[in-house]
N, C-alpha and C positions, 0 to 999 in steps of 0.2 A: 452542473456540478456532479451529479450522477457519474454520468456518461467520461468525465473528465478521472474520474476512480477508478472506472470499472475497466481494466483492460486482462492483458494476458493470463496474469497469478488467479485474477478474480474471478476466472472462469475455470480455468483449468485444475486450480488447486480442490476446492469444497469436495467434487463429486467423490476423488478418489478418498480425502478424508473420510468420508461418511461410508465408503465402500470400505474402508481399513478399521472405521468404531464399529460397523456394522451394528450390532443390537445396543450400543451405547452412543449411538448418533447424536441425541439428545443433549450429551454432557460436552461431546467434543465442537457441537455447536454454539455452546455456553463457552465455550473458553474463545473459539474462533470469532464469534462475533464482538467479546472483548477488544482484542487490539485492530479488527478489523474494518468495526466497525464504530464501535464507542469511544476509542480513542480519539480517530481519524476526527468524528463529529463535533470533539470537544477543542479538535485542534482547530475546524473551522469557527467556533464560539470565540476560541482565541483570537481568531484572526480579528473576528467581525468586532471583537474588545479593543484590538488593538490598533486596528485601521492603517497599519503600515508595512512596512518586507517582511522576508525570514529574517533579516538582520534582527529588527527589534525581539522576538520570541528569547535570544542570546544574550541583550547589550545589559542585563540587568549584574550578569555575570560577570564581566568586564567585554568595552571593544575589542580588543585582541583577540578572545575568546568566542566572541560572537562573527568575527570576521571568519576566524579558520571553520567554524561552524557552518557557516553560510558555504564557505569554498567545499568543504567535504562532502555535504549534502547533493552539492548543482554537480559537482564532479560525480558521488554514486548515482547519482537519478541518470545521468546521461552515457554511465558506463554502463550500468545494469536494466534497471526497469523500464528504459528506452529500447534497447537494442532489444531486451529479451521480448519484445512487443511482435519486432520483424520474425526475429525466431521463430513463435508459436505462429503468428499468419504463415510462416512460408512452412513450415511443417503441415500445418492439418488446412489449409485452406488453398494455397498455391501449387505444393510440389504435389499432392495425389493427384488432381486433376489436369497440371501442365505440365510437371514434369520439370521444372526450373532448375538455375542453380540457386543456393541460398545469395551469391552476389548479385546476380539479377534482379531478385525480389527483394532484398534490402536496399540495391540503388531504387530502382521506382518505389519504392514504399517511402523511403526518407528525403526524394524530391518533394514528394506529394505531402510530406509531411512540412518540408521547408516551406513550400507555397502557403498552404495555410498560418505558419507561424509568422510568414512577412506581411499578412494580410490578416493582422491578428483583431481589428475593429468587427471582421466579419465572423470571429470565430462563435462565438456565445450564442447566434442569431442560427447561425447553420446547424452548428450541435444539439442547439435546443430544441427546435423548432424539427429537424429533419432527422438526426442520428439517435438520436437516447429515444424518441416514442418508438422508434423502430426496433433499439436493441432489446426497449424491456418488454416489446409484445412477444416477439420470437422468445425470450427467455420463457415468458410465463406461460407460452402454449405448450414446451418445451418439458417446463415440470409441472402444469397442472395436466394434462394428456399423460404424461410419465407414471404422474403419482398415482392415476384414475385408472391406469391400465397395468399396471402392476400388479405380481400376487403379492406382494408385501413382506416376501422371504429375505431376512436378512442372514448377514453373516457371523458367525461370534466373532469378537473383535479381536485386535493384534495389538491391544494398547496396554500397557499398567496404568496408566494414567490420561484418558482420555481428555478431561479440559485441558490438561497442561499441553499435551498434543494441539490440541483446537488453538491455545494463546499461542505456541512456537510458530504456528503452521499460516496463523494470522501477519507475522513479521514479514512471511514469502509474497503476501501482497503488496507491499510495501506504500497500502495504504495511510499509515501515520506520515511516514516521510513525502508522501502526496496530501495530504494533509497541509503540510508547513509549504509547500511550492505551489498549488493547486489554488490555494487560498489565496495566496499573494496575487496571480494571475486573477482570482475572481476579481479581487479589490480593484487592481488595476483595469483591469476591462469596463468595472461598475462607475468607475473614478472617469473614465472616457464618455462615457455614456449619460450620464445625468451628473446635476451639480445638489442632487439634493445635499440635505443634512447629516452629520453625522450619525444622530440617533436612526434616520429614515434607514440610510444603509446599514447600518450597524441589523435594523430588525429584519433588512432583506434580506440580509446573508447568515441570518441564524435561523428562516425559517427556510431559505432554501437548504440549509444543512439539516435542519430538521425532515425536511421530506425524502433528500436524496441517502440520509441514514436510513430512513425509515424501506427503503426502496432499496438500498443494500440487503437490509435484513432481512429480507424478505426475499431477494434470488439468494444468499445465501445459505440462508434454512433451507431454502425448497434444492437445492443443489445438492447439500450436501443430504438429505432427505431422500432422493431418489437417488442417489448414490448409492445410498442402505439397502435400499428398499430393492435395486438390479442387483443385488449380491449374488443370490442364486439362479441368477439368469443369463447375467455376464461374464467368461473368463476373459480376466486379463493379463492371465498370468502366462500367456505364452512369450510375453516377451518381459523379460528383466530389469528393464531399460524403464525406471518408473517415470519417467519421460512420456514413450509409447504407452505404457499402462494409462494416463491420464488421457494422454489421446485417442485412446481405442476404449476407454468408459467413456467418456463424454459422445464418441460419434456412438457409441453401441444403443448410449439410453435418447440420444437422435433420432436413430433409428424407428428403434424401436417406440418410439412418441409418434413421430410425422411418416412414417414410412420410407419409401426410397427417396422422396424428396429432402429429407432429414438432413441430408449429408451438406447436399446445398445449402442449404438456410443454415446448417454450422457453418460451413467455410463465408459465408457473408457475415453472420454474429461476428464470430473470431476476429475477421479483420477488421470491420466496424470500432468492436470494441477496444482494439490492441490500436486503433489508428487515433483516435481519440485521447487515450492516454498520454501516447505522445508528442501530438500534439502540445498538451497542456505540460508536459516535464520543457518542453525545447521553449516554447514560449515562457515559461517561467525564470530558467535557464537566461536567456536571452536578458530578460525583465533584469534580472539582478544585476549583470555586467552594465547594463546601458547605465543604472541607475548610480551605479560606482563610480563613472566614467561620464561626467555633465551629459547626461539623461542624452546623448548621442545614439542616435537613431541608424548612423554606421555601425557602432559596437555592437547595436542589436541584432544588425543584419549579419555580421560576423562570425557572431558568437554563435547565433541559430543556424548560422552554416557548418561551423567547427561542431558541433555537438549531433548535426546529421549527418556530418562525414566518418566521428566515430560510431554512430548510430548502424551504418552502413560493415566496417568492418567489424565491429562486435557483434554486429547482428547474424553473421554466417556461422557463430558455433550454438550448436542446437540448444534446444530448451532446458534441456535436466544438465548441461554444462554449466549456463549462466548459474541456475539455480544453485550449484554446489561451489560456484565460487561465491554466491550472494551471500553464505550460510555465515560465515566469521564475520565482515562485516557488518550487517544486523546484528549481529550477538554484541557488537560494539556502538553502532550508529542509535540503536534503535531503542534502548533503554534511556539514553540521554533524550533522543526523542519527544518520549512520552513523559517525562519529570518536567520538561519544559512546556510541552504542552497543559500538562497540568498545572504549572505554577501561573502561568500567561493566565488560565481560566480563573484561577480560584477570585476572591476577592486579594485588592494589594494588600489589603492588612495583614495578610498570613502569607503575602509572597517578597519579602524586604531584599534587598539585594543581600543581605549575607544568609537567609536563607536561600537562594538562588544559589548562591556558589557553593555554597556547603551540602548541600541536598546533590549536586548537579556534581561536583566533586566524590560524594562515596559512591554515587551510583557507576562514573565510570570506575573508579579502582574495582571496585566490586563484580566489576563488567569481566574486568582482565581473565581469572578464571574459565570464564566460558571463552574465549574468546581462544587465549594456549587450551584450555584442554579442547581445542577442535582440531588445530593444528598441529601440535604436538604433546600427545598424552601422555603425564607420567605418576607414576605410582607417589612421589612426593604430592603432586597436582590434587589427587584423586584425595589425600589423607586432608588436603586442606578444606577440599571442596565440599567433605562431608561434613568439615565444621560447619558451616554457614549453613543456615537454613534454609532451603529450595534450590539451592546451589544445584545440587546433582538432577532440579530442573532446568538449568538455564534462566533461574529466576533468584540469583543469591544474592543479587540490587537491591529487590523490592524493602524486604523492613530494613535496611540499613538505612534504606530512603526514609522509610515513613517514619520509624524513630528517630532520626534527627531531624525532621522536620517539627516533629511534632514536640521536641526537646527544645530547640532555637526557639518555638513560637510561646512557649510556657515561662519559659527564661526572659521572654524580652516581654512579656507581657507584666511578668512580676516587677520587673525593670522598671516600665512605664508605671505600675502603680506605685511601688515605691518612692518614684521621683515626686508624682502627684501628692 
């Protein structure tokens, strides 16, 4: 489950945040372990509650609504956080040392990535057992040598608002939404594999989320930790391109951890990690079509082909490209996201279908804001956006969410007593 997270955003992203909080590291990691990692966690809780697809997370809302939900999702995961997978391998792990084109390195990376996804009884067995003990050793020698060898000089930071930095910066993982696809894949793999109980799996897959949070937070802290920490040892400012910036801190504090060997053992993590992830988007992907379509084992074969072919052409524009087209997206996909993840978790008593749709309802309106002022910014935009509260964070959702939520459930609680 780990290993099935942790790819391209999740390596690349932390270091340079903690280089940009510089001596407020601490706060921006509070914010980034929020949607990056506490959400994600709660969305596997969800799963393991609910023992069924991404569909069910939606259908409380109405079918219709949890179909186009399903189709938006499997569509972003295989346009964005799939392709931007090959990206970051062929930037920092393939093209320094061979020299490739980015279509070279995205057709072999997305063969090899179909092979696995057609042979998906073996995946759990091989990742578990052989890829993740290997990514999270190299990580941890990575930033415990890092942190140990370090003078500890940080930078003043670049932020007004560091945790809020830390929750935006958290969505570019796009951990949550691997969350809602990741999970289903667990289920279904678990579902092949044993006939135990409900309850038996229900506890298997809320302690393996329990561990593999716990194994996030922990390369994440330490990432973004030695980030801070090579402030005044790294420039990364010879190039612009915050793309290269990411890729010349992470190989810098490589480096400087493992020596000249450094470089090598990144370009293995990188692809490692970035190949595992997708892995698990194409097979999830796949999971969902078959299951629409009498649980047909062509649809699946299909489908996981069609999602490595576009894997293949999106995967040739470089990393800081994907990234600035992922930005309005998220600002839209990703706040529905996590209200669904949350209601899926809580107890059903406080999650009734018309809380469902009314909570799930202002949060997208609410969304709209961030979403035009990315796109196209206007001084109308801007007078509105200071009404709302946290708006001019990219967080003007949140209490419109939580007070209706917490309004619909006072309302129908007095309801129920009343009737009583």
């Amino acid at each position: 489950m780990f290993s099935l997270f942790f790819g391209a955003g999740n390596l690349l992203l932390p270091p340079l945040l903690g280089y940009n909080a510089g001596e407020n590291w601490f706060w921006v990691t509070l914010g980034f372990i929020i949607t990056a990692v506490a959400i994600p966690i709660i969305g596997i809780y969800a799963h393991a509650k609910l023992q069924g697809t991404l569909y069910d997370f939606g259908k409380k809302v109405s079918p219709t609504f949890s179909f186009i939900y399903c189709i938006l999702i499997y569509l972003i995961a295989v346009a964005i956080p799939s392709p931007r997978t090959a990206a970051a391998t062929h930037e920092i792990a393939i093209h320094p040392n061979f020299g490739t084109s980015p279509l070279l390195t995205s057709s072999i990376y997305f063969i090899l990535v179909l092979i696995f996804a057609l042979n998906r009884s073996k995946i759990l067995n091989i990742i578990g057992k052989y890829l993740t003990p290997f990514i999270v050793i190299i990580l941890l020698l990575v930033i415990g040598i890092g942190l140990y060898s370090t003078q500890m000089i940080t930078n003043p930071t670049t932020m007004d608002t560091p945790i809020v930095s830390g929750i935006l910066e958290g969505y570019q993982t796009f951990d949550a939404i691997a969350a809602v696809v990741v999970g289903a894949v667990i289920i279904i793999s678990i579902n092949l594999k044993t006939e135990a109980s409900f309850e038996a799996k229900k506890d298997l897959i809320k302690k393996s989320g329990l561990i593999a949070g716990f194994g996030l937070f922990i390369i994440y802290a330490g990432l973004i930790a030695v980030g801070a920490s090579y402030g005044a040892e790294i420039d990364i400012n010879s190039s612009l391109n915050s793309d290269m910036q990411r890729a010349n801190l992470l190989t810098g504090i490589s480096v400087k951890a493992l020596g000249a060997f450094g470089y090598s053992v990144l370009s293995v993590l990188i692809a490692l990690a970035c190949f595992t992830t997708a892995v698990g988007i194409v097979t999830g992907t796949a999971d969902y079509f078959k299951g629409l379509i009498n649980n047909s084992q062509t649809v699946y074969a299909v489908t996981a082909t069609i999602a490595c072919v576009f894997g293949v052409v999106v995967g040739q524009l470089d990393f800081n490209t994907i990234i600035v087209y992922a930005l309005p997206v998220l600002l839209f996909i990703y706040p529905i996201t996590i209200v669904l993840i949350l209601l899926n978790a809580i107890p059903n008593k406080y999650a009734s279908k018309l809380v469902f749709r009314v909570v799930v309802l202002v949060t997208f309106v609410f969304s709209i804001p961030d979403v035009i002022g990315f796109l196209s910014p206007s001084e109308g935009l801007t007078t509105i956006v200071n009404l709302i509260p946290f708006a001019k964070h990219s967080l003007g959702w949140v209490l419109p969410a939580l007070i209706l939520f917490l309004f619909i459930n006072i309302i129908t609680k007095k309801s129920r007593t009343q009737a009583i």
